[in-house]
N, C-alpha and C positions, 0 to 999 in steps of 0.2 A: 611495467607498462611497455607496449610493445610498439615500433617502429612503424609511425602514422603511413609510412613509404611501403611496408610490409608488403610483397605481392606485385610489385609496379616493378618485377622483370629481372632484376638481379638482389641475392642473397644478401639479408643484412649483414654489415660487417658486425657487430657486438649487439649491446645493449644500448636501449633508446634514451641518450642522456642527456643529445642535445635540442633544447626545446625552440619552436619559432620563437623569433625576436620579438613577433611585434604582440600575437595574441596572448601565448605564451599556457597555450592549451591542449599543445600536439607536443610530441617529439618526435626524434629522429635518432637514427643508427650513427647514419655521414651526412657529412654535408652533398655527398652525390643525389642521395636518396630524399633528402629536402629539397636541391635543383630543379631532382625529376618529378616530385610529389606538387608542387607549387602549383602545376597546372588545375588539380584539382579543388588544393587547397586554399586557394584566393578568393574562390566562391566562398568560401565557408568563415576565412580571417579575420574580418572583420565583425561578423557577425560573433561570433567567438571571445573575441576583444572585448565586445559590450558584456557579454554573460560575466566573464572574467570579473568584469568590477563589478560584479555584484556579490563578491565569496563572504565580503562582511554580514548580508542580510541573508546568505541562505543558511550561515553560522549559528544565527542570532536564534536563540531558544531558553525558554527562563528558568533554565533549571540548575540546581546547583552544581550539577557533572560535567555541562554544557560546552567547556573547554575539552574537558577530557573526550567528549563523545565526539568532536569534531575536530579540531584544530590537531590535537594530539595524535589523533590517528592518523589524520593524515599527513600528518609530519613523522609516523612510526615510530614514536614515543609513546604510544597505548596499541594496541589490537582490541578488537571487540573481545575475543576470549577474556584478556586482562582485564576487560572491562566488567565483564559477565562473573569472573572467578570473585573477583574484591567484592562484591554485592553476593555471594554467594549462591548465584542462579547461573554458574556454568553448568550446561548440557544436565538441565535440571527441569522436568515440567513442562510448563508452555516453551518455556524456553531453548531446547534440545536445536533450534535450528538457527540459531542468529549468531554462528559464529563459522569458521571454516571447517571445525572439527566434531562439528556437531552434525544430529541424522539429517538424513536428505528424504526427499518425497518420497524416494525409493522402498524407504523403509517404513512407510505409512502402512499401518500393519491391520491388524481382523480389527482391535477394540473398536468399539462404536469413534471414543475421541483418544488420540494420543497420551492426553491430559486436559482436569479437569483446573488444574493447580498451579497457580501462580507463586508458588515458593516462596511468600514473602507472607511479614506480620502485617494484623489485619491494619494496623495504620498506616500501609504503605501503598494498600489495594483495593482498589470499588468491589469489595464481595460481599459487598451487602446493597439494598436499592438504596438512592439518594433521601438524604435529609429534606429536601426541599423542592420543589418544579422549577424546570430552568424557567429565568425571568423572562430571559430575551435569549437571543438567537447566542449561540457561542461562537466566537470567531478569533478564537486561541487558543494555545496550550493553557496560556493562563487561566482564561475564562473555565476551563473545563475543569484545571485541578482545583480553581477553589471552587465551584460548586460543590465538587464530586469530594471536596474538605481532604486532600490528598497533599501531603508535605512535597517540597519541590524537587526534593533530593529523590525519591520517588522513582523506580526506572519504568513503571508501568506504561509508560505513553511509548516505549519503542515493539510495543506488542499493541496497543490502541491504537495505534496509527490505520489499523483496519477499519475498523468499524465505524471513527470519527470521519476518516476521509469520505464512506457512504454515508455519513450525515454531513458532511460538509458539501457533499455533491447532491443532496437533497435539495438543501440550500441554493444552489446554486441553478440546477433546474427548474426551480421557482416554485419547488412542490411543499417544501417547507410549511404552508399555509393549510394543503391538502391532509395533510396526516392531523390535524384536530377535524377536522371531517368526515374521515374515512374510519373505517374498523379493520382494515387489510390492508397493507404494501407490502406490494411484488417487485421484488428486485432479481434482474437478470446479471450476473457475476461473471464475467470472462475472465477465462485464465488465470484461474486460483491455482498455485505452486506451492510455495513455500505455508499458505493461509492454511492449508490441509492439513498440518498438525499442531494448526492454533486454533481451530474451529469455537471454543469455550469464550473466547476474548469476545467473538458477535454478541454473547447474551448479554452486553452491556448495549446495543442498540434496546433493550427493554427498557433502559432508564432512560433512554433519547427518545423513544418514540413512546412515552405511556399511555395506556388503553389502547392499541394498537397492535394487532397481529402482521408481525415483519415476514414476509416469508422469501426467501433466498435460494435462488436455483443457480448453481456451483457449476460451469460448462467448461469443460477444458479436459484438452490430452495426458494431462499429467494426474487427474482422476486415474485410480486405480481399476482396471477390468472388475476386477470383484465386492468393488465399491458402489461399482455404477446402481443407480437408483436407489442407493443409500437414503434415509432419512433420519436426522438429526434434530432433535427437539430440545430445547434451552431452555427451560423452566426457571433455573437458576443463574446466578453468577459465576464468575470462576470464582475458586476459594480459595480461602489464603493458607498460611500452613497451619495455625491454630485451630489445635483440636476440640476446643471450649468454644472457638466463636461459636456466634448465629447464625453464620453462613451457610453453617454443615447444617443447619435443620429449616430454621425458616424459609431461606432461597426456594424449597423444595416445592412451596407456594404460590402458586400464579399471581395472585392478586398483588400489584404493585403498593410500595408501602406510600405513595402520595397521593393516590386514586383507588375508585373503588370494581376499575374494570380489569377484565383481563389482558395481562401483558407480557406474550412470550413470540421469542423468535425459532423457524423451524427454517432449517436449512436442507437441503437435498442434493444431492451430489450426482451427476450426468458426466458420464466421459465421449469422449467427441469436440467436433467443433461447433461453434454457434449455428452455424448456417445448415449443420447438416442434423442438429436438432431440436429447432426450434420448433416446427410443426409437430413435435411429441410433446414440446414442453409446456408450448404454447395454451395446447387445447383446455389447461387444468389452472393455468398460469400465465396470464397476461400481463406483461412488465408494464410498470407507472415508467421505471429509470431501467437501462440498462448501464452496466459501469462495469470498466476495465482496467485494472489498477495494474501498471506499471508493466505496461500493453508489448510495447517494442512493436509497433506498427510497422514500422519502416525496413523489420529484419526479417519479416516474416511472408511470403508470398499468402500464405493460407488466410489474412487478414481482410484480402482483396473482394470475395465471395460476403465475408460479413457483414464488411460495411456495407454493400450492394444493399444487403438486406435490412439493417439497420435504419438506412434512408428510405426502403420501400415501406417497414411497419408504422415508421414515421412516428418512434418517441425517442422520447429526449437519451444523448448517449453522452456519458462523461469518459475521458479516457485521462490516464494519469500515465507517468514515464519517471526515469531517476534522473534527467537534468533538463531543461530547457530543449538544446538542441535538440535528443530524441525527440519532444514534442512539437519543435519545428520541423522535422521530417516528416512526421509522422501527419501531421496535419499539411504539409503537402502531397500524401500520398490520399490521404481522403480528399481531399480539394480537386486532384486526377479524378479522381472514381466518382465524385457526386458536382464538378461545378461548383461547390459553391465554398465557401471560408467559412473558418469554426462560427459556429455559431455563438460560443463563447471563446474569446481570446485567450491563450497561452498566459497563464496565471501562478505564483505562487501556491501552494497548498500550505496554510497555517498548521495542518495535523498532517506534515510528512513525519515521519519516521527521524528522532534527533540525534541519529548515527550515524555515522557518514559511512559508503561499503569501500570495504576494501580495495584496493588497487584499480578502479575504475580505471574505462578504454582513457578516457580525458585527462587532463588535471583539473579541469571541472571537477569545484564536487559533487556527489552525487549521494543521494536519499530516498531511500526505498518511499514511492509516491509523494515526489518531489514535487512536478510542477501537474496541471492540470488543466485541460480543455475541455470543448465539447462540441459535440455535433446534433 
């Protein structure tokens, strides 16, 4: 963790060990460097202090690992590798990126998907469509794995955390109602990273949204040049490793197995920013939801131009961050730019990601599309 004083004029002396007293969120090198830091950091300590009590409920996940994936990690008595190696899906499949030593965007390579393959036996993994139609609306991990009849022990939900969060932000923009009405939702996607070599985990929106054509426009700098205008069609689930399931044949099938319409999701991949292409994307493809998962609004000047536009197309925009305070920033910088406060409050996400990342700027902990708002 690096020295919250970092940069404010003279050179840290070591490593940042000693933490404020009171929030107990930040560290420091010296105590000169806490003296001199304080001016800024008073704005911020209190507010901090509250996030802080809340490490019990951002912990709280029902799964049987649930200690190991958070508490242990960040007390560096697990690493995510270790945690990935013992379930046997280190730098394996979907999985090749959810740990430090595993591939990076960079190496997002020609194949259509990186992987189709969730390394795991079929009892472990939605690679086949649902038993049943959700009842009601899901609003947990729980809710999800037992419909989807998925044991708890289960690691699939740290690679679902994609596609549940665009169904929990459905929800949340009040269109949840609209998708039995409709035959088409258009989703505009900002700043997909890491998602670019898990792209296979989306064809599980086909169980979320049945009889429903999802269609997902992927906008962001970390698209590949030779990618750009890519398209991506899901027909299926990701699969598990067994070569006997049904997954390797039936999936291959449009037709959902609870309903008798078509139901597949087609993704398409656009490099750029939002704002500089939208009017290409637009013409073929008009967003219900725009959503920005795990945004860094506040780190980035180039954000500035989007939101502009965001509030001129005038739909609904969810934007997600990995702790609280990011999305207080962040939601200050749009309240600058547009006048006016989220239009949804700074929220929990019940389908964050139930890993904790590594060595975060904070001692907040932090979870890939942690908390969530909306403009």
């Amino acid at each position: 963790m690096e020295c919250a004083g970092k940069g404010s004029g003279t050179r840290c002396l070591g490593p940042a060990r000693k933490r404020c007293g009171r929030c107990g969120a930040v560290s420091y090198c010296s105590a000169s460097h806490q003296i001199s830091h304080w001016k800024v950091h008073r704005e911020e300590c209190e507010r901090l202090e509250q996030q802080m009590k809340n490490l019990d409920l951002l912990n709280d996940f029902p799964f049987t690992f649930s200690q190991e994936s958070t508490v242990q990690i960040s007390e560096k008595q697990e690493t995510r590798c270790s945690f990935l190696r013992k379930r046997g899906i280190h730098q394996v499949g979907l999985w090749v990126c959810e740990c430090r030593c595993g591939a990076s965007v960079t190496s997002f390579g020609n194949s259509r998907l990186e992987s189709d393959t969730w390394n795991l036996p079929n009892i472990l993994c939605p690679c086949r469509g649902p038993s049943s139609p959700i009842a009601k609306a899901l609003c947990s991990w729980k809710d999800y794995y037992e419909w989807r009849c998925i044991p708890f022990q289960s690691p699939v939900s740290l690679l679902l955390h994609w596609p549940l969060t665009v169904y929990h932000s459905i929800q949340l923009a009040g269109l949840g109602s609209l998708t039995s009405e409709i035959s088409k939702l258009c989703i505009h996607y900002l700043g997909p990273e890491k998602e670019l070599l898990q792209l296979a985990v989306f064809g599980e929106l086909r169980a979320l949204f049945p009889g429903v054509f999802v269609q997902i426009e992927l906008i962001g700098p970390a698209v590949p040049h030779h990618r750009d205008g890519d398209k991506i069609d899901l027909h299926s689930y990701a699969h598990c490793i067994e070569q006997d399931c049904d997954c390797r044949y039936k999936n291959e099938n449009t037709s959902c197995s609870i309903c008798h319409t078509s139901s597949a999701v087609t993704l398409q991949l656009h490099r750029g920013y939002y704002h500089e292409r939208f009017l290409d994307i637009s013409e073929d493809s008009h967003p219900h939801l725009v959503i920005a998962p795990n945004a860094g609004i506040a780190a980035y000047a180039s954000w500035l131009p989007t939101i502009e536009l965001i509030k001129e197309i005038n739909v609904p925009a969810v934007f997600s961050d990995y702790c609280e305070e990011a999305c207080n920033l962040a939601a200050c910088c749009i309240n600058a730019v547009t006048n006016q406060p989220p239009r949804l409050p700074i929220q929990l996400n019940p389908f964050r990601q139930p890993m904790v990342v590594e060595d975060s700027p904070l001692h907040l902990p932090c979870y890939s599309n942690c908390f969530l708002f909306a403009m």
